[in-house]
LOPA-533271 format. One record per residue (C-alpha): x, y, z; residue in one letter; residue number from 0. Coordinates in steps of 0.1 Angstrom, whole numbers, m for minus. Layout:
<east=X | north=Y | up=Z | res=A | n=NUM>
...
***
This chain:
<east=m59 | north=144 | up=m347 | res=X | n=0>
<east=m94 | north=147 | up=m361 | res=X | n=1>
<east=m127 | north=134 | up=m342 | res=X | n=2>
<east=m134 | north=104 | up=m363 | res=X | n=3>
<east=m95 | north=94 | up=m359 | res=X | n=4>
<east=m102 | north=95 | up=m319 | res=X | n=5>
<east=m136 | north=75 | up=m325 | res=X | n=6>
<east=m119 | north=48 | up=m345 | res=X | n=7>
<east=m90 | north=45 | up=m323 | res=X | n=8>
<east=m113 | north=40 | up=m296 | res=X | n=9>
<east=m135 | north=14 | up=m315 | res=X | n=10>
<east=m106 | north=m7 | up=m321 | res=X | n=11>
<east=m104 | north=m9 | up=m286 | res=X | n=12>
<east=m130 | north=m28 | up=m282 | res=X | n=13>
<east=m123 | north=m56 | up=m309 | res=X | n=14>
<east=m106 | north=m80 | up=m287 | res=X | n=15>
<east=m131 | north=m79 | up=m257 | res=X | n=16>
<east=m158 | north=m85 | up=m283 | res=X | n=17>
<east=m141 | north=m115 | up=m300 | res=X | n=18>
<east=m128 | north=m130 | up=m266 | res=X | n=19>
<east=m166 | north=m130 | up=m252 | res=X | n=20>
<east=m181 | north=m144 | up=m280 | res=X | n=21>
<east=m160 | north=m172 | up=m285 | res=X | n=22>
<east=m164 | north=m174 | up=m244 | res=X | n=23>
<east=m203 | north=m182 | up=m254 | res=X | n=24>
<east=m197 | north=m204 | up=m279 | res=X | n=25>
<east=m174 | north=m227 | up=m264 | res=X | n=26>
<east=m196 | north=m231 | up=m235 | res=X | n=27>
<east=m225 | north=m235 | up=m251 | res=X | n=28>
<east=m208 | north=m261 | up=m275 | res=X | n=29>
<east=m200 | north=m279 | up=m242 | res=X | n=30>
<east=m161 | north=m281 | up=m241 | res=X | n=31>
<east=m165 | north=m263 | up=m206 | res=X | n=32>
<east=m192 | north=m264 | up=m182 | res=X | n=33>
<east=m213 | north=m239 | up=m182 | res=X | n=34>
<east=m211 | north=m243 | up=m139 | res=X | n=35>
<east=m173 | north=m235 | up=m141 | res=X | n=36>
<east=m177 | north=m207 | up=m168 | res=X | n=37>
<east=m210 | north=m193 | up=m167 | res=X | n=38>
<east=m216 | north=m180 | up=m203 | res=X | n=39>
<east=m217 | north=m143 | up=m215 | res=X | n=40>
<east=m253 | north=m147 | up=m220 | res=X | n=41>
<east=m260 | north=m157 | up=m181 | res=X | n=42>
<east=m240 | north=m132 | up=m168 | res=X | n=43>
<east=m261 | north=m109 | up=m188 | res=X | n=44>
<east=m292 | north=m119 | up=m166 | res=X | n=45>
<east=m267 | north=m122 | up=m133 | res=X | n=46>
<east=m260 | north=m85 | up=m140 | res=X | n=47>
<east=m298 | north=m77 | up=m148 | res=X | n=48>
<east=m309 | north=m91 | up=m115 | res=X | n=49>
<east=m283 | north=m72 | up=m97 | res=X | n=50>
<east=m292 | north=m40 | up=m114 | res=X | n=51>
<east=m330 | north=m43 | up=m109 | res=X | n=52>
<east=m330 | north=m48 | up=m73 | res=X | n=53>
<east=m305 | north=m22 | up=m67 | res=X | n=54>
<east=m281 | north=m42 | up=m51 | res=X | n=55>
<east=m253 | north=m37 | up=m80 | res=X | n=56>
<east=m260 | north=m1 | up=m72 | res=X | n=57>
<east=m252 | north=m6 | up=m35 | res=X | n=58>
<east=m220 | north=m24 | up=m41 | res=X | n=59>
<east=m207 | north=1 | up=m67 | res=X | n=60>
<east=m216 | north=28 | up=m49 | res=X | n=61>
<east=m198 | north=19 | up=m10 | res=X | n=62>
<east=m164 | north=5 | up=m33 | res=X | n=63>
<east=m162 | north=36 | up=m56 | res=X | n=64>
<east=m165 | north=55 | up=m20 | res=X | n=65>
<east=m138 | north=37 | up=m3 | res=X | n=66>
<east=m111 | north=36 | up=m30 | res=X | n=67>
<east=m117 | north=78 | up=m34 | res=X | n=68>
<east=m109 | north=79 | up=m2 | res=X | n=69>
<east=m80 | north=59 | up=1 | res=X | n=70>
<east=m69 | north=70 | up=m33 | res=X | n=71>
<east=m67 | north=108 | up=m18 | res=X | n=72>
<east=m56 | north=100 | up=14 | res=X | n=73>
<east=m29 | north=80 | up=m1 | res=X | n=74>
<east=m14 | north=101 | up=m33 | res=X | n=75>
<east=m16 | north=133 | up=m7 | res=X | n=76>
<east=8 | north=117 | up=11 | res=X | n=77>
<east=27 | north=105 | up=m11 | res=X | n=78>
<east=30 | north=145 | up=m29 | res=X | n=79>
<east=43 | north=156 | up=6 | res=X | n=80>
<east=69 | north=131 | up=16 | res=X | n=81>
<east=78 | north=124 | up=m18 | res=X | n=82>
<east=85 | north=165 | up=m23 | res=X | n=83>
<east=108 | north=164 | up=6 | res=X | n=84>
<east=126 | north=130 | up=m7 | res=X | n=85>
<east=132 | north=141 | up=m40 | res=X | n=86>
<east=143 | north=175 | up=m30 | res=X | n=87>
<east=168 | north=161 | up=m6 | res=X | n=88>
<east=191 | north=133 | up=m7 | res=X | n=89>
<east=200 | north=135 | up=26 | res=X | n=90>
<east=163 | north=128 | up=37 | res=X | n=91>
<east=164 | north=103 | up=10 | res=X | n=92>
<east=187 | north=83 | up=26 | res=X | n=93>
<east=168 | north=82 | up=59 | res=X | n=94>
<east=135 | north=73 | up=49 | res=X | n=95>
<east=139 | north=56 | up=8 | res=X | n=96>
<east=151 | north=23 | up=24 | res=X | n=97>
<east=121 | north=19 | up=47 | res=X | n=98>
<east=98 | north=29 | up=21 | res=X | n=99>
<east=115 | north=4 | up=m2 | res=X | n=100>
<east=109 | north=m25 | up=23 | res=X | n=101>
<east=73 | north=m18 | up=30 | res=X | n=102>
<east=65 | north=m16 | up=m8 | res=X | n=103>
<east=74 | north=m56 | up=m7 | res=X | n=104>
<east=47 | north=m60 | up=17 | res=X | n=105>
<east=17 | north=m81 | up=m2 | res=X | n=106>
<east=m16 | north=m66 | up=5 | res=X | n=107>
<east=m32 | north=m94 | up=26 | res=X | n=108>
<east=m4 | north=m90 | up=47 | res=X | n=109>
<east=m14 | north=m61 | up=63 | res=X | n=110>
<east=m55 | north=m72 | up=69 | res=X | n=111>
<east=m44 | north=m90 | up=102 | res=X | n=112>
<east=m20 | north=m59 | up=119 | res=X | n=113>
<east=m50 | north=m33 | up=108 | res=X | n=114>
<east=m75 | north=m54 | up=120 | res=X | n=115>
<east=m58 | north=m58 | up=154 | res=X | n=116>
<east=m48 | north=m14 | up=157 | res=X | n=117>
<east=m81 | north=0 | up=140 | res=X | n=118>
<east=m110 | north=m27 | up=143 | res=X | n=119>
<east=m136 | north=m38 | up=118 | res=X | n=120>
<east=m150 | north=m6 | up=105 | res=X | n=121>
<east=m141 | north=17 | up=72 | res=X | n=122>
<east=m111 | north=26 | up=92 | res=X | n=123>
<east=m90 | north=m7 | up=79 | res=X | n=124>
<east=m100 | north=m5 | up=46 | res=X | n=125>
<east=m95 | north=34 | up=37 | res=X | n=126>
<east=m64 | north=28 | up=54 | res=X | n=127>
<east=m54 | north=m6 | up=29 | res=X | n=128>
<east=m66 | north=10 | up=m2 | res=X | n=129>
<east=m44 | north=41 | up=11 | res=X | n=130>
<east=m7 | north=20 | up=12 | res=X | n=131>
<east=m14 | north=3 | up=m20 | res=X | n=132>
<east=m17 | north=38 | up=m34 | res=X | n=133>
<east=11 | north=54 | up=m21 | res=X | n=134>
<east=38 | north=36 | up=m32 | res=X | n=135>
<east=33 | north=42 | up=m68 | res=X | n=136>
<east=28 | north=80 | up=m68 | res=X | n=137>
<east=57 | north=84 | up=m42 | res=X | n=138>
<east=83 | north=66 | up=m62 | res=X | n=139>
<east=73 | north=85 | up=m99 | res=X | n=140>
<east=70 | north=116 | up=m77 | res=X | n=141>
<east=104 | north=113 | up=m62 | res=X | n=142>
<east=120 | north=100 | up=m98 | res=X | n=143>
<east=101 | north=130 | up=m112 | res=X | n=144>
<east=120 | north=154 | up=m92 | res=X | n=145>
<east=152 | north=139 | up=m96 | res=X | n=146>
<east=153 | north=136 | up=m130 | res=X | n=147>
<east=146 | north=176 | up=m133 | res=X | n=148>
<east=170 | north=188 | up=m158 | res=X | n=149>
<east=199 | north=207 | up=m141 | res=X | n=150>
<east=203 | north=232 | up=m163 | res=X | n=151>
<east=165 | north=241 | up=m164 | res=X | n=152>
<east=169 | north=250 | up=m120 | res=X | n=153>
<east=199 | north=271 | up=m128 | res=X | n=154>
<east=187 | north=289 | up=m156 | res=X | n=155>
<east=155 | north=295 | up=m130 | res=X | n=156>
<east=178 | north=303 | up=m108 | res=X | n=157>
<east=192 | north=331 | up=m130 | res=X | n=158>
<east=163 | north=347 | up=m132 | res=X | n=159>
<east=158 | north=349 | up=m98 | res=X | n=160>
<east=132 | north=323 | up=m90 | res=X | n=161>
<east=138 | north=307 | up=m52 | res=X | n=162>
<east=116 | north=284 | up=m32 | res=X | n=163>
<east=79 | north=281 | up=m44 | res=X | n=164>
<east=85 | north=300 | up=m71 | res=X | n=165>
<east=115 | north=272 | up=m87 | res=X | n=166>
<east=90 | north=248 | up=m74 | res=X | n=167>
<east=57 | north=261 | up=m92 | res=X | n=168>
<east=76 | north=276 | up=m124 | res=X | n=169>
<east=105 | north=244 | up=m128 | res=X | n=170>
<east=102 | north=214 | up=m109 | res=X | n=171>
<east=57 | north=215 | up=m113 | res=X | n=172>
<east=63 | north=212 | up=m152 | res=X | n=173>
<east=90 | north=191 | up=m148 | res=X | n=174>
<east=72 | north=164 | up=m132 | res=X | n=175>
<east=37 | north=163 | up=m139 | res=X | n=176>
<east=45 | north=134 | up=m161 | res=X | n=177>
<east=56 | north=112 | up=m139 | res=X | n=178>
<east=33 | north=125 | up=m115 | res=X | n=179>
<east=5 | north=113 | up=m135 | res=X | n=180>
<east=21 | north=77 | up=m144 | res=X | n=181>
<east=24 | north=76 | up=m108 | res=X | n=182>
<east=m15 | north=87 | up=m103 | res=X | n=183>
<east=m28 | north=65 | up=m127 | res=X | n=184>
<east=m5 | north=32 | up=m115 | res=X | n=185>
<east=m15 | north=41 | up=m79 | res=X | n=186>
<east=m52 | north=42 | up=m88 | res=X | n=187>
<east=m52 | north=9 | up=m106 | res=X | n=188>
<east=m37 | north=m6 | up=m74 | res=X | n=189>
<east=m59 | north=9 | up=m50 | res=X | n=190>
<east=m89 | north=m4 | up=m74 | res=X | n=191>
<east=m69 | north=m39 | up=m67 | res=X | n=192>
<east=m63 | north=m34 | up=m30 | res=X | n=193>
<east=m100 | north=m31 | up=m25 | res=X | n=194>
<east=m104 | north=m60 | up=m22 | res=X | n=195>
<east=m82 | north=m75 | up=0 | res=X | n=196>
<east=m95 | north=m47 | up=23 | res=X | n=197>
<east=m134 | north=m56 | up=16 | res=X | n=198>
<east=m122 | north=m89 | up=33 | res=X | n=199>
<east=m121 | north=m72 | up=59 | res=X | n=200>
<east=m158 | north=m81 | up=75 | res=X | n=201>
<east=m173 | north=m63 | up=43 | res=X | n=202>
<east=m210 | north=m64 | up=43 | res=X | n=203>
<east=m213 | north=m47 | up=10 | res=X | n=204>
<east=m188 | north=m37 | up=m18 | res=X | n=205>
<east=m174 | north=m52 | up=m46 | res=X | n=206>
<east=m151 | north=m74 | up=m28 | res=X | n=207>
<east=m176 | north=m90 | up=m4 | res=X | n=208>
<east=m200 | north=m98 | up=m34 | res=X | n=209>
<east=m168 | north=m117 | up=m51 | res=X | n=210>
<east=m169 | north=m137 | up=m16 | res=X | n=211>
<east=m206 | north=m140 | up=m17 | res=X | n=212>
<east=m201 | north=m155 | up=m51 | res=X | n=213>
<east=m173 | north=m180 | up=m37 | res=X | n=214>
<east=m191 | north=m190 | up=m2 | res=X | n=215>
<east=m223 | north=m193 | up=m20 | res=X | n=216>
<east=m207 | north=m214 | up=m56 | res=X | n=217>
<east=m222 | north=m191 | up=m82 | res=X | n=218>
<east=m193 | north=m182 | up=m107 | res=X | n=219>
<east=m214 | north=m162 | up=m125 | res=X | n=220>
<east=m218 | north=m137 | up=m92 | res=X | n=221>
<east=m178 | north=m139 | up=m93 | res=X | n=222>
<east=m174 | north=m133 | up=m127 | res=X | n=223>
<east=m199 | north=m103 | up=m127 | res=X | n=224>
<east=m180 | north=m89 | up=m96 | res=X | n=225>
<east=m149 | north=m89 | up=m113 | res=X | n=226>
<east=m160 | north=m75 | up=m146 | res=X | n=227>
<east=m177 | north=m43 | up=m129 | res=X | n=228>
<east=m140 | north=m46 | up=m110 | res=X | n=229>
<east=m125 | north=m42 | up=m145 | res=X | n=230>
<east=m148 | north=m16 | up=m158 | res=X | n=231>
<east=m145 | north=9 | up=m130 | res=X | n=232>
<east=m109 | north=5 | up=m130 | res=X | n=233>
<east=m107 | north=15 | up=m169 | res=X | n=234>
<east=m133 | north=42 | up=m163 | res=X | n=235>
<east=m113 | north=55 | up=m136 | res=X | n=236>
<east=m78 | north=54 | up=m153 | res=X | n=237>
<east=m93 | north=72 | up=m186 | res=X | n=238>
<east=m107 | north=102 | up=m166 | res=X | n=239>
<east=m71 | north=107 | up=m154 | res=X | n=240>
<east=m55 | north=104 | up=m190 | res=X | n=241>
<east=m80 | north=120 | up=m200 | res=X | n=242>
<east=m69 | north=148 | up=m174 | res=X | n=243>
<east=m29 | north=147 | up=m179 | res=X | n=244>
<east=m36 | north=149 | up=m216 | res=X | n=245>
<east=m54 | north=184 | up=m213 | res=X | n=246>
<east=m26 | north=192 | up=m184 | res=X | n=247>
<east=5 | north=182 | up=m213 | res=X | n=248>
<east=m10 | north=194 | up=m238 | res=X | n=249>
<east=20 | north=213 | up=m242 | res=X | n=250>
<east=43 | north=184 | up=m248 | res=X | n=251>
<east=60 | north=179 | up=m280 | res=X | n=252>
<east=60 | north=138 | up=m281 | res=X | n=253>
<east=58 | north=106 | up=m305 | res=X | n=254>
<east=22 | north=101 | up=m311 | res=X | n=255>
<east=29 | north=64 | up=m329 | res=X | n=256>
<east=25 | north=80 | up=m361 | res=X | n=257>
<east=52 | north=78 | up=m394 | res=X | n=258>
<east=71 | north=108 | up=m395 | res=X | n=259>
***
């Protein structure tokens, strides 16, 4: 696919959000909707400026970008290790899957209060949020992953005398790095979302407390501006990963959307 295919792929992309936000301005401005409710484009323009110029936009970027990596890692390392040893054995499947099942039902503001009461108000809490929201997502595409590993691909490693790390790294690796990065990529997207619930969480800066300084203090536009950096940084983040997996499967012979 040529560069100028890529660029106008990636133009066309933005031909919706363009359309939505000006017809966002002009039916405010015409009046339908007030303009205290649904701060035009054009104010949150100036909300944003402001924000920007005294660094404070900065500030809150910066400490929520900081807290979902770390929650992000903390989370999908986890998830790599138990879900190796689920997937590659269906007896400790049956031990742990249910449990792990359960706990994914869990909504996210459910578990402010129980980490609030064990680990206190610090960063502690809200690593440790952002860190369950992402590690449900990679575990169950990691374990699927495994499990969907062609049989005849371990015994044909197995012929050629490939045990242990070596079926690992040379079979099961290949095998799963798809759904590995589906997994990645759906368990970054929550953690962007689990934010913040954690930032709830006696949050004097972040992303999350400026959406609650917005709400506490009735300027929509400080909301609005909050959750369209929210958006941003979540896109941002998820195309650095595709971005990754497509240089990773490179190798991989698949529909591109095209007519044969």
């Amino acid at each position: 696919m040529s560069t100028l295919s890529i660029a106008a792929g990636q133009a066309r992309g933005w031909v919706l959000p363009l359309a939505l936000l000006a017809l966002w301005e002009v039916v405010v401005q015409a009046g339908w909707v007030g303009a205290n409710m649904l701060p035009p484009p054009s104010e949150l323009v100036h909300t944003l400026h402001d924000l920007a110029t005294d660094g404070a936009l900065l500030g809150h970027i910066g400490i929520s970008t900081l807290r979902v990596l770390a929650g992000f890692a903390i989370g999908a390392s986890l998830a790599l290790l138990v879900g190796a040893v689920v997937g590659l054995s269906r007896q400790v499947e049956a031990y742990l899957d249910p449990t792990f099942q359960a706990l994914r039902a869990i909504p996210s503001l459910a578990w402010v209060p129980l980490l609030l009461l064990w680990l206190g108000i610090d960063e502690a809490p809200k690593i440790t949020l952002i860190a369950i929201g992402a590690f449900f997502p990679v575990y169950l595409n990691f374990v699927a992953g495994i499990q969907n590993v062609d049989r005849k691909l371990v015994e044909v490693g197995g012929i050629f005398g490939l045990k242990g790390r070596e079926l690992v790294a040379r079979i099961f690796l290949p095998a799963t790095l798809p759904n590995l990065f589906t997994g990645l990529r759906s368990g970054l997207s929550l953690a962007w979302m689990f934010l913040v619930a954690a930032e709830l969480i006696a949050a004097t800066r972040g992303l999350g407390y400026l959406l609650t300084d917005g709400r506490e203090t009735a300027r929509a536009d400080l909301v609005i501006v909050a959750i369209i950096v929210l958006a941003l940084l979540g896109k941002l983040s998820d195309s650095l990963l595709q971005h990754a997996e497509k240089r990773l499967l490179g190798w991989r012979d698949v529909f591109d959307g095209r007519a044969a």
